[in-house]
N, C-alpha and C positions, 0 to 999 in steps of 0.2 A: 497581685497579692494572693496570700494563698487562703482567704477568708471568700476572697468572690470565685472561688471553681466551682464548676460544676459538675458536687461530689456523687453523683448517683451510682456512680460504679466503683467508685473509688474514692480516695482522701490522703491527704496528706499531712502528718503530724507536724507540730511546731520543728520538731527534732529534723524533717526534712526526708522522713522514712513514710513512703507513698503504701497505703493500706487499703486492702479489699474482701468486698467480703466474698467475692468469688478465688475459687484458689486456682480453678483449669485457668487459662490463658483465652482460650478460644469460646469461653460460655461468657468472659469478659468481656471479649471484644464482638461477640452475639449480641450481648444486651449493652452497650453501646452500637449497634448499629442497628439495632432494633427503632431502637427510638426517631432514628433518622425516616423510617418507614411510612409512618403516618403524612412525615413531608412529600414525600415519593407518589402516595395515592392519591394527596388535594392537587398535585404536577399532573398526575393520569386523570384527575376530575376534570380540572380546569381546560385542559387540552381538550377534554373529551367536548365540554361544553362550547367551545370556541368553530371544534370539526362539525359541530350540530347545529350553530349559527350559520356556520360558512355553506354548507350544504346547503342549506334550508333555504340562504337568500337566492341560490346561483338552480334550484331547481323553480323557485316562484317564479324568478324573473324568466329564466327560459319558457315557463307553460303561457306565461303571462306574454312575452315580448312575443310579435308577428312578424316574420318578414317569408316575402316570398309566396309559390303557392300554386294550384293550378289555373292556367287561363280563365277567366271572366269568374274566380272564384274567391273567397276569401281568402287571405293569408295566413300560412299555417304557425304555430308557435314553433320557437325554434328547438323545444323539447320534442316533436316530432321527428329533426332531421336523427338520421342516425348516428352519427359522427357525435353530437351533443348528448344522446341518449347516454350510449357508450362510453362518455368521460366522465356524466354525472353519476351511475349508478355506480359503479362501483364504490365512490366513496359515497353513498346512500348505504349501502351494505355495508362499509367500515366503521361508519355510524350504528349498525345496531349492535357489529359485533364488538366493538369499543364500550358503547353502553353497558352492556351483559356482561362483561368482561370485568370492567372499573367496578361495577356494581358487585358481584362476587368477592371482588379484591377486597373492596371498603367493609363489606360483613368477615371478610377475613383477618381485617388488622382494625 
């Protein structure tokens, strides 16, 4: 029905002649896609906070979990071996800059 749209950029008379109040084309369809933006940064939020879960558990458990080690010694965490170091860190690092990144975004829209 032409009563439930959703007229913010535009509208439609009874008469069936669609009105706006933008006249360029492209500032139209700007600010209809503006709006969609705010969905786009709680998508870059939520991700962001999901990579910051996910990091967070996979570096505990490696400092925390032991195996291995030298002779007659303790066993070392497996966030010592290098191989584990080198898979975690980098998305440690995509972690801050995803933060700083999203955070910028959100004061920007």
């Amino acid at each position: 029905k032409r009563e439930m749209l959703l007229n913010k950029t535009g509208d439609v008379t009874p008469d069936g002649v669609y009105v706006t109040p933008y006249k360029d084309p492209n500032k139209r369809f700007g600010a209809s896609l503006g709006n969609l933006s705010g969905g786009r940064v709680g998508i870059i939020n939520m991700a962001n906070t999901n990579l910051h879960l996910a990091v967070i558990i996979a570096v505990r458990y490696s400092a925390v979990r032991k195996q291995f080690g030298p002779e007659g010694e303790e066993e070392w965490p497996v966030l010592y071996y290098q191989t584990q170091y080198r898979r975690l860190m980098p998305y440690l690092s995509a972690c801050f800059v995803m933060h700083y990144f999203s955070l910028s975004l959100y004061e920007d829209f």
